[in-house]
C-alpha positions as CSV (number, residue, x, y, z in Angstrom):
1,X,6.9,9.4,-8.9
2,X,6.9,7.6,-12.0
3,X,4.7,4.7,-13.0
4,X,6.7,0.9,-12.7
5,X,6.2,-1.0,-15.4
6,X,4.6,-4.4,-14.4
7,X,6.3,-7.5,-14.1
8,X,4.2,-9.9,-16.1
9,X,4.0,-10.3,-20.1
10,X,3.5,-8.5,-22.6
11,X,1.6,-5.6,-20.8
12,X,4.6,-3.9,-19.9
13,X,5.7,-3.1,-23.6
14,X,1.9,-1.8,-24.0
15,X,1.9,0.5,-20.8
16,X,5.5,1.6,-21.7
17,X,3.5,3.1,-24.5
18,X,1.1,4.7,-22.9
19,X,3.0,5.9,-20.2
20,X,6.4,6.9,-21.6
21,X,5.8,10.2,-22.7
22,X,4.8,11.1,-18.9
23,X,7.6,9.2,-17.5
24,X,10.4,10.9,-19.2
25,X,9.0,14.5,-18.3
26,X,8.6,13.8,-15.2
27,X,11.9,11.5,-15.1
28,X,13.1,15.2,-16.1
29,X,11.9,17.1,-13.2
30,X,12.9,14.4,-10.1
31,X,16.2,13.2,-11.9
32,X,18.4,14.1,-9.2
33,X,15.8,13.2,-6.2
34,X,16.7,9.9,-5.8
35,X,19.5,7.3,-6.5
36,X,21.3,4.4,-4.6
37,X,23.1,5.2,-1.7
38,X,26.8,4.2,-1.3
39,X,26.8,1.3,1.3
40,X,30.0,1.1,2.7
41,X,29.1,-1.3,5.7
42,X,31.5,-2.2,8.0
43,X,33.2,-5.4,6.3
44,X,36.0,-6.0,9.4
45,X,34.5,-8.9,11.3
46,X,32.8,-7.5,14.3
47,X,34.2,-8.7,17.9
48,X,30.8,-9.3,19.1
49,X,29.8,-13.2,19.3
50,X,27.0,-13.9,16.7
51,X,23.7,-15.0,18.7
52,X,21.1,-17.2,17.4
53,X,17.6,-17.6,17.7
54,X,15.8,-20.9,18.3
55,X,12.6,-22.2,18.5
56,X,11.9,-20.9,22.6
57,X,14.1,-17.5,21.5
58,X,17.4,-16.2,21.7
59,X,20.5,-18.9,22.1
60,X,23.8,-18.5,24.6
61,X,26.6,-17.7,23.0
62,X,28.0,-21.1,23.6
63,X,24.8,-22.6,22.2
64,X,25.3,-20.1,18.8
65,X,28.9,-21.5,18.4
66,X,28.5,-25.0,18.8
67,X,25.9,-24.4,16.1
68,X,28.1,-21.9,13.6
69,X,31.5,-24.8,14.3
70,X,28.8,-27.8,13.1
71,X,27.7,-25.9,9.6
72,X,31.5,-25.1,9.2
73,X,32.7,-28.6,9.7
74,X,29.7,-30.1,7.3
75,X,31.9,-27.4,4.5
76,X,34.4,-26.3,3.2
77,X,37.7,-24.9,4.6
78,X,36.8,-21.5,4.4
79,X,35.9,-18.5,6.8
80,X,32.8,-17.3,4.6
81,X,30.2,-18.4,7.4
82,X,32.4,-16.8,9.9
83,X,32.3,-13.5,7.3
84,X,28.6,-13.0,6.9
85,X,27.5,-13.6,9.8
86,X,28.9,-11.0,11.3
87,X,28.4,-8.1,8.3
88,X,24.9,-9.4,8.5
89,X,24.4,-9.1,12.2
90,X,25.2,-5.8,11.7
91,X,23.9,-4.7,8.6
92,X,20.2,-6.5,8.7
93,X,19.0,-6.4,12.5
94,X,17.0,-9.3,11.9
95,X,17.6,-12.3,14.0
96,X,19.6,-15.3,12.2
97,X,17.5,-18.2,13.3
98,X,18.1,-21.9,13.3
99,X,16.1,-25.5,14.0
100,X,14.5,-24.7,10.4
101,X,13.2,-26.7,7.2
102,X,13.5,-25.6,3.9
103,X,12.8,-26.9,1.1
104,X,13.8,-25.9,-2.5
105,X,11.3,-25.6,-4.8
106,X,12.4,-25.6,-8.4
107,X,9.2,-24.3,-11.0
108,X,5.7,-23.4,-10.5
109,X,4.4,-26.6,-10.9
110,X,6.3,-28.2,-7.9
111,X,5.8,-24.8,-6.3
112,X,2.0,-25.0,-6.9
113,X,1.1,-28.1,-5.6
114,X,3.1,-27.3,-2.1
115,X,1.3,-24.6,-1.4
116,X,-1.9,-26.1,-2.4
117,X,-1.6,-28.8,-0.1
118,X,-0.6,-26.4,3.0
119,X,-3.5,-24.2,1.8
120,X,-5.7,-27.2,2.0
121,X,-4.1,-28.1,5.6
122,X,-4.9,-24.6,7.0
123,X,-6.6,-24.7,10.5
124,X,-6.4,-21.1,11.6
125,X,-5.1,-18.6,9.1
126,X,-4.0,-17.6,5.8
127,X,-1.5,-14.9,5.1
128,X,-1.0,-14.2,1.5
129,X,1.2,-11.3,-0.4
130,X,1.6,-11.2,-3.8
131,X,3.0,-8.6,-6.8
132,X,0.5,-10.3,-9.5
133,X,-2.8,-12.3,-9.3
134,X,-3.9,-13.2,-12.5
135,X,-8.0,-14.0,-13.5
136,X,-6.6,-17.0,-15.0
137,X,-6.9,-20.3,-14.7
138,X,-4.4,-21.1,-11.6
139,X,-5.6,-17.8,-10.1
140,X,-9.1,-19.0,-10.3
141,X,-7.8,-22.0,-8.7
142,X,-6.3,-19.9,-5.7
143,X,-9.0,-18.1,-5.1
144,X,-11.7,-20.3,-4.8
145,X,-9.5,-22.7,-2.6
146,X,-8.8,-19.4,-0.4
147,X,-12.7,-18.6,-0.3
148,X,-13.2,-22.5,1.0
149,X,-10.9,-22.1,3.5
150,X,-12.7,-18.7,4.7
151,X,-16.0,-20.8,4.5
152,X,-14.6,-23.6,6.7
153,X,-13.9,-20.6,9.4
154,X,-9.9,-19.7,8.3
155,X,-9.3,-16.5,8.1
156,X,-7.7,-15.3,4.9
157,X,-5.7,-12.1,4.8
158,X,-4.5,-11.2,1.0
159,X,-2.9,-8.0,-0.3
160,X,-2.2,-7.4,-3.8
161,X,0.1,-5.0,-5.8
162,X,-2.3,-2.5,-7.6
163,X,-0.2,-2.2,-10.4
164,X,1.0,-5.7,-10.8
165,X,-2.6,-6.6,-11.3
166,X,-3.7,-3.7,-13.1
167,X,-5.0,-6.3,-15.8
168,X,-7.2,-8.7,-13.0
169,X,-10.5,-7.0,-12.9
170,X,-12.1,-5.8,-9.9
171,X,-14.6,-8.3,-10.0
172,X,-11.6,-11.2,-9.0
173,X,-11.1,-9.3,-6.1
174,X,-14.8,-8.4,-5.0
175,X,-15.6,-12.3,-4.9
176,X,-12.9,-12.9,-2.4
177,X,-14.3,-9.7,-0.2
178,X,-17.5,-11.3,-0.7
179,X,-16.4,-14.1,1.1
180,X,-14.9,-12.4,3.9
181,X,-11.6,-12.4,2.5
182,X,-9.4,-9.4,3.9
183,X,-8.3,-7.8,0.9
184,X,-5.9,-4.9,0.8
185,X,-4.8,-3.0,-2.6
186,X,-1.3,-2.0,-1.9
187,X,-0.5,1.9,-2.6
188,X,-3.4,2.0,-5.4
189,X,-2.7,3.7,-8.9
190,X,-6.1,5.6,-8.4
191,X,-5.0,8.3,-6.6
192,X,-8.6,8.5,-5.1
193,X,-8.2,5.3,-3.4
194,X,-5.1,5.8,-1.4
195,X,-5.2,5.5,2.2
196,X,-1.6,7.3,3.0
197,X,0.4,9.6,0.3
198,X,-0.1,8.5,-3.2
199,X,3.1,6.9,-3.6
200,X,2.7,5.4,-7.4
201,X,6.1,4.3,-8.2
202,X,6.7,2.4,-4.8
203,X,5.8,-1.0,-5.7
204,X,4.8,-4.3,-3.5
205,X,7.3,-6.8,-5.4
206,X,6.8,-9.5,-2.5
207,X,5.6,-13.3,-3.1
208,X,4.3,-14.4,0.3
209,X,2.0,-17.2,1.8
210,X,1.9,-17.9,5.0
211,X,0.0,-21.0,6.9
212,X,-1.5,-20.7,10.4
213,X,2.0,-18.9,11.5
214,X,4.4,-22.4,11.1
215,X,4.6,-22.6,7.1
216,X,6.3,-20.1,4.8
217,X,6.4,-19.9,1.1
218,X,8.4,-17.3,-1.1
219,X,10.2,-16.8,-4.0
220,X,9.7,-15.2,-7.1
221,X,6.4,-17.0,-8.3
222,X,3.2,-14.7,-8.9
223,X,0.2,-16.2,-9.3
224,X,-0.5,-16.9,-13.1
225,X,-1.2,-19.6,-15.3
226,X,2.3,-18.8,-17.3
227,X,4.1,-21.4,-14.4
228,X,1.9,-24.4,-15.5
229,X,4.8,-26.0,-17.5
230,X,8.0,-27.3,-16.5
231,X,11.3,-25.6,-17.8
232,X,13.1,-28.4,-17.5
233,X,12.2,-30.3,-20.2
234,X,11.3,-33.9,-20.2
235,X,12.3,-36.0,-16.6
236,X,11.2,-32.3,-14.8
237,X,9.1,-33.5,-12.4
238,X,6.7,-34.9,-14.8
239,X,5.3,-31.3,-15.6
240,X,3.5,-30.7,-18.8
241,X,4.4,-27.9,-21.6
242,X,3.2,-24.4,-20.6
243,X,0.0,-24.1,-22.1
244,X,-1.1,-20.8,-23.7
245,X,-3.5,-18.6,-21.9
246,X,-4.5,-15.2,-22.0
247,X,-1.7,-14.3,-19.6
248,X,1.3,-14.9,-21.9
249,X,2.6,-12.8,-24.4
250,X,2.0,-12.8,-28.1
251,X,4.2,-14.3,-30.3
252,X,6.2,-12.2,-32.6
253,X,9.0,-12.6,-35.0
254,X,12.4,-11.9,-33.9
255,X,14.9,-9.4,-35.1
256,X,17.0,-11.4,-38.0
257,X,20.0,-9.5,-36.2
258,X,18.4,-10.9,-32.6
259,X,17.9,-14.4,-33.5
260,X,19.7,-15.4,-30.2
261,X,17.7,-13.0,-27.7
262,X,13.7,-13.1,-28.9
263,X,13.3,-10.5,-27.0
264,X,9.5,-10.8,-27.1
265,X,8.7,-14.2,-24.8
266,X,7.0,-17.3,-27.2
267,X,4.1,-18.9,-26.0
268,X,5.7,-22.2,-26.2
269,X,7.6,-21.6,-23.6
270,X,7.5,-22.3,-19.9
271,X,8.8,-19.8,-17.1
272,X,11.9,-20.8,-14.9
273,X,11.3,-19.6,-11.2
274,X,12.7,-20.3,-7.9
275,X,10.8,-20.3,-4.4
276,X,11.4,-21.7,-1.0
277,X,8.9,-23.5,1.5
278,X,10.0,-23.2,5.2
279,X,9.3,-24.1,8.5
280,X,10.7,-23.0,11.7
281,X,11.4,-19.9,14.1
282,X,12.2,-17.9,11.1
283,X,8.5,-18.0,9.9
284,X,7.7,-15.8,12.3
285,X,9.6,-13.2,11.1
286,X,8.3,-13.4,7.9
287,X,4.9,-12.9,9.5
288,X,6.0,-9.7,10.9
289,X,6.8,-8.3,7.8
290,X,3.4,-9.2,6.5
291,X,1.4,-7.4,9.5
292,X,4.1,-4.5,9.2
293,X,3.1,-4.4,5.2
294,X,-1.1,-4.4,6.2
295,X,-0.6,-1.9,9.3
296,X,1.8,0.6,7.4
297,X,-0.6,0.4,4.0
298,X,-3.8,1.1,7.0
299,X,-5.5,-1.5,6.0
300,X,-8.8,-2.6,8.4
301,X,-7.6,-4.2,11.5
302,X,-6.8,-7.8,11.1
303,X,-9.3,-10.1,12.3
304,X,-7.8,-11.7,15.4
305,X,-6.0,-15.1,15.1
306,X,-2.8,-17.0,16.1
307,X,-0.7,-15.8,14.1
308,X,2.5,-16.0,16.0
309,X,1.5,-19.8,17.1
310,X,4.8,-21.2,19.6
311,X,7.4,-21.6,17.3
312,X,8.6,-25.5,16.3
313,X,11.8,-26.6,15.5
314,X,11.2,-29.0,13.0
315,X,14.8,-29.2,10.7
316,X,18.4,-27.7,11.5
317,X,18.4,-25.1,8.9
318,X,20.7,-21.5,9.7
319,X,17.9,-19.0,8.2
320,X,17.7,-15.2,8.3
321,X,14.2,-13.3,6.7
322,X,15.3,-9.9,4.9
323,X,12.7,-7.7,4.2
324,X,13.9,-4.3,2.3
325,X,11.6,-1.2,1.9
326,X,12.0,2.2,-0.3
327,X,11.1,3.6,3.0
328,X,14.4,2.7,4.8
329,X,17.5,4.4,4.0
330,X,19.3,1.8,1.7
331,X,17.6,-1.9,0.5
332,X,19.0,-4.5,3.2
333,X,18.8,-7.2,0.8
334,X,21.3,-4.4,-1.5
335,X,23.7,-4.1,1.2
336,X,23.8,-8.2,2.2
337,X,24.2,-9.2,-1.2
338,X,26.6,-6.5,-1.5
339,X,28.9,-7.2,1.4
340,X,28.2,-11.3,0.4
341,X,30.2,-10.9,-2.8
342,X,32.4,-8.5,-1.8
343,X,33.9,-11.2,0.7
344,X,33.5,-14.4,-1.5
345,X,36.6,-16.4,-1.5
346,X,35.9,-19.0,-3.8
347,X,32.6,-18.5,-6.2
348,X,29.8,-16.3,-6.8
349,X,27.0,-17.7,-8.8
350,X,23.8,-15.5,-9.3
351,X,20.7,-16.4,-11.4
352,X,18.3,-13.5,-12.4
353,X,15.7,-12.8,-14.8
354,X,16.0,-8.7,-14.7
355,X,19.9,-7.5,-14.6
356,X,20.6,-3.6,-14.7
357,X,23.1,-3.3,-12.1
358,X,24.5,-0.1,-10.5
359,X,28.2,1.2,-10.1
360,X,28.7,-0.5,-6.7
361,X,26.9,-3.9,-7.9
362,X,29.4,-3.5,-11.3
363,X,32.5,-2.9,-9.4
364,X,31.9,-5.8,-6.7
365,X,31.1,-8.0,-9.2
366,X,34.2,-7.0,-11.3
367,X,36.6,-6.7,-8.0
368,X,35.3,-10.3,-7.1
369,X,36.5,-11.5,-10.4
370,X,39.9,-9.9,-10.3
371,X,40.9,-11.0,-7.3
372,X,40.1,-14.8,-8.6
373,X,36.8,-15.9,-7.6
374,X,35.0,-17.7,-9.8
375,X,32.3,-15.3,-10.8
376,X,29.1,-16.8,-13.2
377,X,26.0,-15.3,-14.0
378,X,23.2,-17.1,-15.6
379,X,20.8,-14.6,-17.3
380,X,17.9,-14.5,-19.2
381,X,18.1,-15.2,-23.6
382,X,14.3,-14.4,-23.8
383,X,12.7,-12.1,-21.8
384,X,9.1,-10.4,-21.6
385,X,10.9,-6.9,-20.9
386,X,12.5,-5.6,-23.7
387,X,14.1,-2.4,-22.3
388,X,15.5,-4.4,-19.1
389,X,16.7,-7.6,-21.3
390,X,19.2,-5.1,-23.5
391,X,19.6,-2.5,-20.8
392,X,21.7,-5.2,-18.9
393,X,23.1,-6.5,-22.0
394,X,24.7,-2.9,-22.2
395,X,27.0,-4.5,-19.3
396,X,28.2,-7.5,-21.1
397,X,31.2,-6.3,-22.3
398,X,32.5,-4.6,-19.3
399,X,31.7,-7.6,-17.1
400,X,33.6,-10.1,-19.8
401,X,36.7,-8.1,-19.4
402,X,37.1,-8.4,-16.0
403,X,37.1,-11.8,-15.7
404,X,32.9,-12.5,-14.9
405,X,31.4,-15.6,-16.9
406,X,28.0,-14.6,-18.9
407,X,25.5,-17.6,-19.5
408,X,22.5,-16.9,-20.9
409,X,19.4,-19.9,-20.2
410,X,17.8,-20.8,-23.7
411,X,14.5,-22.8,-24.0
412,X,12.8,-20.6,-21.0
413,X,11.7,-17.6,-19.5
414,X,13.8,-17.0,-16.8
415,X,12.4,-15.4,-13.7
416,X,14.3,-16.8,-10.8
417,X,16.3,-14.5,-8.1
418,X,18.8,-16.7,-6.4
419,X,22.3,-16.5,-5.4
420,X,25.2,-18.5,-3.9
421,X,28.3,-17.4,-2.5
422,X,31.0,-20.2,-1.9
423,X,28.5,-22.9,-1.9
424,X,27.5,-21.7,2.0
425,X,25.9,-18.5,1.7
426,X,22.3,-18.8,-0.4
427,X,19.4,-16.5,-0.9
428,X,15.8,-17.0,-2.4
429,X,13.9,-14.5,-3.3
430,X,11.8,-11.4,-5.3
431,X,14.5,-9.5,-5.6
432,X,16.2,-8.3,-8.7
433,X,19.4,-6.8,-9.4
434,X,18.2,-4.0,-11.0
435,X,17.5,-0.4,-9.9
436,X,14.0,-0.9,-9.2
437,X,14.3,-3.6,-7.1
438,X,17.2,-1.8,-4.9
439,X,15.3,1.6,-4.7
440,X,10.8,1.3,-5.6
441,X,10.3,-2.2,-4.5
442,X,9.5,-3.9,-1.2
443,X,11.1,-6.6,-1.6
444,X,11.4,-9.9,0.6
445,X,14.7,-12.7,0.2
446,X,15.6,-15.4,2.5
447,X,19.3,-16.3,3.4
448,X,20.4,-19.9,3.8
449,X,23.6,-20.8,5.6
450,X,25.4,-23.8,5.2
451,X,26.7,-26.6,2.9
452,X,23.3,-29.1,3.1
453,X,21.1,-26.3,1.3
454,X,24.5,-24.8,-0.7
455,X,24.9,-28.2,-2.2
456,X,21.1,-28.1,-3.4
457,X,20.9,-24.5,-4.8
458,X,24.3,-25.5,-6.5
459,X,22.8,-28.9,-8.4
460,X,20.0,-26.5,-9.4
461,X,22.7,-23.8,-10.5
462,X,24.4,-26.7,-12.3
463,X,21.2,-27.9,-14.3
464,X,20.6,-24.3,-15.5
465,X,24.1,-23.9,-16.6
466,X,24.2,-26.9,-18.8
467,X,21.0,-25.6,-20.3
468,X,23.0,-22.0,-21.0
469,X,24.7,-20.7,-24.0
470,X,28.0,-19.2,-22.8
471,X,28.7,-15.1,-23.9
472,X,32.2,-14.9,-25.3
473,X,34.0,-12.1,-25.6
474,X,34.7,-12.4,-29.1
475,X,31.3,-12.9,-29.9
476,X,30.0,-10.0,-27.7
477,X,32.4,-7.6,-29.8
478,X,31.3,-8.8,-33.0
479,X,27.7,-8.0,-32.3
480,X,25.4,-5.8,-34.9
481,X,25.4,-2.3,-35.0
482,X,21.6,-2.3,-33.9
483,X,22.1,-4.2,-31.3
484,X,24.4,-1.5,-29.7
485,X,21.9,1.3,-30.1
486,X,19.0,-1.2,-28.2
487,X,21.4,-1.3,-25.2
488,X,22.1,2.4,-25.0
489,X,18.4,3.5,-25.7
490,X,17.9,0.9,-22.8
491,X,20.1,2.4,-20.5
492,X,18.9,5.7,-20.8
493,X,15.4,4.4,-18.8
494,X,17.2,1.4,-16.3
495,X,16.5,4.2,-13.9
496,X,13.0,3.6,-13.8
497,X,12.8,-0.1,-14.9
């Protein structure tokens, strides 16, 4: 399969170059092996009474309805809980779980410091999964505080994407096996080292920790020194401006006739990410999917701890864990999101830092629109991928016509993944809406339902938006003549992006 482009900056423009060549020939040869499946799930509310899970497992269905009738009456009038709960029972398979905390945490940063503190809190074990792990300064900082906690007898489980850290030398990650770190390269580019089929272009998008079984953390934050600033500005939390490091990309003049896009990120500037810290019955779940991850890459058995410790109900949270895999027959996160906007009511606002989206993502988004929803998208103005930035931007015009708003965030590079659907239905997460993330990626989001955690994704939602340039119509149409032949060259490749 073909070679995925990292997610981190600058190095994918240099291993485009190196690699593209190969990629288009063989592109040429498994065109037609593989593309998105239609998902037509089932979007007539199912007869069958949702059922909860709590802390000491499944509810009654009296139990699940008093719960369901309390989020409704804390919301709007509207029938959108009602709606997804039951295309989700049926699409997903993963248990909707409530008695949860979460907590919304805006920038590395903020993001940082919580999972420092629960790293520093751990007593039994440490799960951790992430797409990049940088030999910088905060990754230095990560892995010594994992080595002390495998020192003070916690046992630290990490696996790393092989090609998301294809830049970390293989010293970083001998020093943590020195320790007695469990370390496990997921599906290696070295064809030598695989363990199972070399499967190159599958990729392990995830951002995971996990704390002795009760604390989760995930998002789309990697581990890299390029989150040390705040993207909010001054008043953010107190955070400093991103400082340069040997992680970020160089700084390069911009097109004259792409003044508004810098299409190469500055070093000035600090990333804007999203991730979530929970506790709850729904942790579990997420520890699952990390144990499925080791055991189906065959890593060494996992030293024996409590990893599914009795669950806690410590908030009142409605949370479902989707995990999505190239491995199954169409990306569960895909088909949620899909079935999400295709019965919004009132407003779909999504946030994304790579945007490619297929023919049924297009026409949902469009049909959404149409029919009167409020549809916004806030997308990145500065990216570090250059083919994905103006292989979305291909869409613009198509989108603007049918009614969708186009915000594009200035001052940052945006690399959050959220979504909310009538201010009840949220997700947090890796994924993006691109091809890649739909068909290569494993892939991890969490779905929030409910007004309490709506009402905070929308004041975040509401911050980026006044920091966003809206895209006209009239201004779309009147852009340069190069700029039209960067979005079709784009497009050619948002296959494999």
């Amino acid at each position: 399969m073909i070679f995925k482009l990292p997610d981190r900056p600058n190095l994918r423009l240099r291993l485009f170059l190196k690699f593209g060549l190969l990629s288009f020939i063989l592109g040429l040869l498994i065109v037609g092996c593989s593309s998105l499946p239609t998902i037509v799930p089932d979007l007539a509310r199912s007869s069958k009474p949702v059922q909860l899970a709590g802390a000491r497992g499944p509810l009654s269905a009296s139990q699940s309805k008093a719960i369901i009738t309390g989020l409704k009456s804390r919301g709007k009038d509207t029938d959108i809980l009602d709606r997804h709960l039951a295309i989700e029972e049926a699409i997903v398979g993963s248990p909707l779980t409530t008695g949860n905390q979460v907590v919304l945490l805006q920038n590395g940063p903020a993001t940082y410091r919580a999972m420092f503190a629960a790293i520093a809190a751990a007593r039994d074990h440490i799960n951790m999964e992430t797409y990049i792990l940088e030999d910088d300064a905060i990754g230095q900082r990560f892995a010594q505080a994992l080595i002390d906690k495998q020192r003070q007898g916690v046992q630290v489980n990490l696996i790393y994407d092989s090609a998301g850290t294809v830049g970390t030398p293989a010293a970083f990650f001998q020093r943590l096996k020195d320790s007695g770190i469990r370390v496990l390269e997921f599906n290696p580019i070295n064809p030598l080292a695989a363990r199972k089929g070399w499967e190159l272009n599958q990729r392990d998008h995830r951002k995971l920790l996990i704390v002795d079984g009760r604390t989760a953390f995930l998002g789309g934050i990697n581990i890299s020194s390029v989150y040390s600033g705040g993207s909010f500005g001054h008043g953010s939390g107190g955070s400093a401006p991103a400082r340069k490091t040997k992680a970020e990309p160089r700084k390069e003049a911009a097109d004259e006739s792409d003044t508004e896009s810098a299409v190469e990120a500055e070093v000035s500037l600090a990333w804007r990410d999203t991730d979530i810290q929970l506790q709850g019955p729904v942790v579990a779940e997420f520890q699952k999917l990390f144990i499925e991850t080791w055991n189906n890459q065959k890593g060494e058995p996992l030293p024996p701890r409590n990893y599914f410790p009795p669950p806690e109900s410590p908030g009142h949270q409605v949370v479902r864990a989707i995990g999505s895999s190239p491995d199954e027959p169409y990306s569960l996160i895909y088909a949620t999101l899909l079935s999400a906007i295709t019965n919004a009511e009132i407003s779909v606002q999504l946030t994304n830092a790579y945007f490619v989206p297929d023919p049924q993502l297009l026409a949902a988004l469009e049909a959404a629109a149409q029919r009167g929803v409020d549809v916004k998208l806030i997308l990145p103005s500065q990216t570090d991928s250059w083919l994905v930035f103006h292989a979305g931007r291909n869409y613009y015009e198509q989108l603007l016509r049918a009614g969708v708003k186009i915000y594009e965030r200035r001052g940052v590079i945006l690399h959050s993944k959220t979504a909310l659907i009538d201010g009840v239905w949220a997700t947090v997460g890796s994924t993006n809406l691109d091809w890649r993330s739909f068909l290569h990626n494993h892939e991890l989001n969490a779905v929030v339902l409910g007004p309490e955690f709506g009402n905070q994704v929308q004041a975040m939602f509401d911050k980026d938006l006044a920091a966003s340039n809206p895209i006209t119509l009239e201004q779309w149409e009147q852009r340069t003549l190069d700029m039209h032949i960067k979005e079709w060259f784009a497009r050619v490749w948002q296959y494999w992006l």
